[in-house]
C-alpha positions, 0 to 999 in steps of 0.5 A: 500500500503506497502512503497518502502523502509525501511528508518524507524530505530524506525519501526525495534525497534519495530519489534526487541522488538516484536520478542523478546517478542515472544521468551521469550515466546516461551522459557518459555513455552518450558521450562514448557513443558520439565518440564513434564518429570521430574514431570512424573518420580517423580509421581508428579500429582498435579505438572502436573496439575498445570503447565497445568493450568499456561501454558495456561495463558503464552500467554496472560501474554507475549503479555500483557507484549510486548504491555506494553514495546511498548507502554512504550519505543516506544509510538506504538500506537502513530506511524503512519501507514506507521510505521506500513506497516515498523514494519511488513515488518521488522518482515518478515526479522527476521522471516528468519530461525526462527524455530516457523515462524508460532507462531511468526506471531500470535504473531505479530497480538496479540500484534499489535491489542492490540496496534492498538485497531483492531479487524478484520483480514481485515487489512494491518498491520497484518498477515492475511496469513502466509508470511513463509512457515513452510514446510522445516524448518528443512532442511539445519538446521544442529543445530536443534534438528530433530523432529523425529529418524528413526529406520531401523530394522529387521523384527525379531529384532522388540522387540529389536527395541521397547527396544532401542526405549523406552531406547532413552528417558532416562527416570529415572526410571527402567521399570518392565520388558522392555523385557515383554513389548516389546515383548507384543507391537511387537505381538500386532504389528503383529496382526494389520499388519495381512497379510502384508508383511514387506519389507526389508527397512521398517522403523520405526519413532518416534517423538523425546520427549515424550507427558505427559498428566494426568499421562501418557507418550506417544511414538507417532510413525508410522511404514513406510513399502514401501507406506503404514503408520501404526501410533502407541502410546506407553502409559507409566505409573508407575505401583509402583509410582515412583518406576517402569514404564511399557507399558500399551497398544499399540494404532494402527491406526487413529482412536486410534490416534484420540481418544488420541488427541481428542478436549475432552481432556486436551493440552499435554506437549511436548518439541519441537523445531520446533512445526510446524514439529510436526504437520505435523508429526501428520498430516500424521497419523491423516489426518482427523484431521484439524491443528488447533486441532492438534496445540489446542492439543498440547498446542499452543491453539492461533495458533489453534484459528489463524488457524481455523479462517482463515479455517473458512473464506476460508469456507465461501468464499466457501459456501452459507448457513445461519447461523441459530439458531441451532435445539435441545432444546434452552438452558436458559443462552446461545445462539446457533447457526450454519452453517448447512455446517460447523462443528461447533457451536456458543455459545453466553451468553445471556444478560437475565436468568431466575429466576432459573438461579442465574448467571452472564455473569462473572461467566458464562465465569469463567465456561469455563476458568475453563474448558480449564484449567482443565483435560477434561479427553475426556469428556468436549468439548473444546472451541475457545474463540472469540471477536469482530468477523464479519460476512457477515449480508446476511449469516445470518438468518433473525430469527436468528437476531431476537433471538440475539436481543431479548436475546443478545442485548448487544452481537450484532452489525450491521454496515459498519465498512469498508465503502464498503457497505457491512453490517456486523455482528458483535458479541463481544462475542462467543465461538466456540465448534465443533458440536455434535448429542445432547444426547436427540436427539440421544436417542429420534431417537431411541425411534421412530425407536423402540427402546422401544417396546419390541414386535418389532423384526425387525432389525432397532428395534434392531439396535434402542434398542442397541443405546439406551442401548450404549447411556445411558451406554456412559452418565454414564461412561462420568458423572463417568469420570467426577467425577473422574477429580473432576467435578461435571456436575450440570445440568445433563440433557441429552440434555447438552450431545452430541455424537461425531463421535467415538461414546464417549458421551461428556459433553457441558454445564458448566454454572453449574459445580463446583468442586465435592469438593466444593459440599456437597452430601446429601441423602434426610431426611426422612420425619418428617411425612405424611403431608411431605410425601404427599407435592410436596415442599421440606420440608428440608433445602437446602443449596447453594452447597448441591446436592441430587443424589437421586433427579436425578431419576425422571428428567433423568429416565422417559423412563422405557427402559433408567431406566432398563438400567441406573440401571444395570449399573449405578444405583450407580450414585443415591446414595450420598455414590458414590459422597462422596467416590470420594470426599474424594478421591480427598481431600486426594490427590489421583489422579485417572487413566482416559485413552484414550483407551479402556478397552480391549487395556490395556496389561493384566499383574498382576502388573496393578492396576485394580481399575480405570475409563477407558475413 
């Protein structure tokens, strides 16, 4: 029950020194996002990558450091709690024409679970649902910057548009030939709108700053003509580094667009104001795509999590099914498990390894941190990093139990923390990753629709040997990739490989990886004579970090279909030279181009430089 009144001066302290916190956070990590611009113009990769790795930690450094000044200047923890109902009513007012309400409130709920040691979003003195509404920030806020510019052109005068719209991000460094591009974006344009017709008032709109990521930068736009919407990207990139920029390709449609922010990929970097402006913006174009990936890919990845928790519980309010161990080979180091209704699965570490395994549960969370602050380059699957989350005990599987219990005793609880009755479960631990068809199982499918038997010419045989043939080429593009971001897979079974909805294999499984340059690449020693020949046990010294690549063979090529077309495509991925050329790359510095589109988007101009890894 919320008090009457408002008589509590320390409950407004409190609020005005959490708000406080909030802003100084979100002014750095904007400050860290318009940054990307300056490091884009003067080529500074390794500059980018860094400042994508430290922008992850700001939120957990800022809230660590609100929680510490209240509980220093206002013993927090200490208040009571009708203090408490008072500090978020009062932080409710300070929201009134804030331009990131929904930021802020998460905030709030970081900081007071911190302080209040709850762990559940069964609880008064938190925001369990937003109490602003972001839908009309912008209007009646003359002083904000608006979140997008709207051009009005002639149908004839496209490429004149694309130039002034380029030219309005005053990006410091010449293009090769503006005029070229535009006019390559505006055909492209007109090969996409095939057919229709461009009414007299059509429009175009484009978000106000640019989106860095890697080495690219990105004009996101649609095109609105009377009722119908055509979403855009722009890639820019420098075709002589710090010297000269072009446009790379043109990206239209939904389906580009989801590619571009795909879950696989590292955050963007880009300045806004009003970030929930941005995602409703985006919404628009990619209206597939839930709001908390559109706010993971946009680098506010606690507002994700914020919101897919509370999708995540309106889905079980909603649903009927189990969860239950998830199908598909179990994994040695973690626990899966799903909810058949749900799109996503659950990652727990278990509490034993065997021998084969020399890790710990430390080390095994190191591997995932590595990743979330590492450039996925669309080949590593992002992950939502939960503690203390409860579920209904009646959701769950019985066997389920049983194989928590039995390999994850320490990660598990089952109580009434409320006192209604209600058993719940509790697990301390969990990743959250969404659901892919795993490799194996996509390739075995295709084995028994036949796949494999040349002599069967049916049409489903067909359909099952070009999965087969698109399956095994997509695992050695995603490992090439991979290599190209300084990742070394480890265990690089098909099974730690899944397949998601665009047809893009995506790598799972990071108990394994290390960097390609911690890795000492070796070719097998000859062997010192017949007895060595014939033994089954290595008879050469192998140390902690060395890797044969000729040893993947026998482990991943057992299928003659899969070894004939690994070997057209891929046979270099066996050799040691392949992973040592890379390595030595990436230890001279050089950073290497890995796209979000195809191939055969990319603008076919001499000026490109051909030699790089498409995604």
């Amino acid at each position: 029950m919320f008090p009457q009144r408002l008589d509590s001066t320390l409950a407004y302290d409190i609020a005005k020194a959490m708000m406080d916190g909030f802003n100084r956070h979100y002014r750095l990590f904007r400050t860290e996002s318009a940054r990307a611009k300056h490091r884009f113009e003067t080529a500074d990769w390794h500059g980018q990558q860094r400042a994508q790795r430290e922008r992850i930690e700001f939120y957990d450094l800022r809230v660590r450091e609100a929680s510490t000044r209240l509980e220093r200047e206002y013993k927090a923890g200490e208040q009571p709690m009708d203090i408490w109902q008072q500090v978020k009513l009062h932080y409710i007012g300070l929201l009134v024409n804030h331009h990131q309400p929904e930021l802020a409130e998460t905030f709030f709920n970081s900081v007071t679970t911190k302080i209040l040691h709850r762990t559940h979003f069964h609880n008064d003195f938190i925001f369990v649902r937003p109490a602003v509404s972001t839908e009309y920030i912008e209007d009646g806020e003359p002083e904000a910057r608006p979140t997008y510019r709207a051009y009005y052109p002639a149908a004839a005068a496209m490429p004149a548009l694309i130039q002034q719209m380029v030219q309005d991000f005053d990006l410091r460094l010449p293009f090769e030939d503006l005029p070229r591009d535009a006019a390559l974006v505006a055909q492209a344009l007109t090969r996409v709108l095939g057919e229709v017709k461009l009414r007299a008032n059509f429009q175009v709109q484009v978000l106000t700053n640019l989106f860095f990521r890697n080495k690219g930068a990105y004009i996101v736009g649609k095109l609105i003509n009377g009722f119908t919407e055509f979403a855009f990207a722009l890639p820019i990139l420098h075709v002589r580094p710090g010297e000269q920029l072009a446009i790379d390709a043109a990206l239209f449609g939904e389906d580009d667009l989801l590619m571009l922010f795909s879950f696989a990929r590292a955050y963007f970097m880009v300045d806004m104001e009003i970030p929930s402006g941005y995602v409703q913006f985006l919404r628009s174009m990619m209206p597939r795509k839930p709001r908390n990936e559109i706010y993971n890919a946009l680098g506010l990845a606690k507002q994700g999590k914020t919101l897919f928790y509370r999708d995540f519980l309106h889905h079980l309010r909603h649903s009927s099914d189990k969860f239950r161990i998830a199908p598909g080979i179990k994994g040695m180091v973690m626990l899966v498990f799903d909810l058949p209704s749900f799109p996503y699965v659950f990652k727990v570490i278990k509490d034993y390894y065997p021998p084969q395994k020399d890790t710990t549960r430390e080390q095994i969370k190191g591997k995932y941190l590595l990743v979330k602050q590492h450039d996925r380059v669309g080949r590593m699957a992002d992950t939502l990093e939960y503690s203390e989350v409860a579920f209904p005990r009646q959701r769950f599987d019985d066997e389920l139990i049983a194989e928590i219990e039995k390999f994850a005793p320490s990660q598990l609880e089952i109580s009434d923390r409320d006192g209604d009755g209600q058993l719940e479960v509790i697990i301390k631990h969990v990743y959250i990753e969404r659901r892919m068809i795993p490799l194996n199982i996509y390739l075995q499918e295709a084995f028994d629709a036949g796949g494999t038997d040349p002599a069967n010419t049916s049409p489903a045989a067909q359909r099952a040997r070009e999965q087969i043939e698109r399956g095994v080429i997509e695992y050695g593009n995603a490992i090439k990739d991979l290599v190209a971001a300084n990742i070394f897979p480890g265990d690089m079974l098909w099974k730690n490989f899944g397949i998601t909805r665009h047809g893009k294999v995506v790598f799972y499984d990071y108990d394994e990886i290390e960097y390609i340059t911690d890795c000492n690449f070796r070719k097998v020693p000859a062997p010192r004579n017949e007895e060595d020949e014939m033994s089954g046990e290595v008879w050469y010294n192998v140390g902690p970090k060395d890797v044969f690549p000729e040893t993947f063979g026998p482990f991943l090529l057992g299928n003659p279909a899969v070894r004939s077309i690994f070997m057209k495509h891929h046979a270099d991925l066996l050799e040691a030279a392949f992973w040592q050329a890379h390595k030595d790359r990436v230890q001279a510095g050089h950073v290497l181009d890995v796209f979000p589109y195809d191939r055969e988007k990319r603008f076919a101009l001499a000026s490109r430089v051909a030699e790089r890894f498409m995604a």
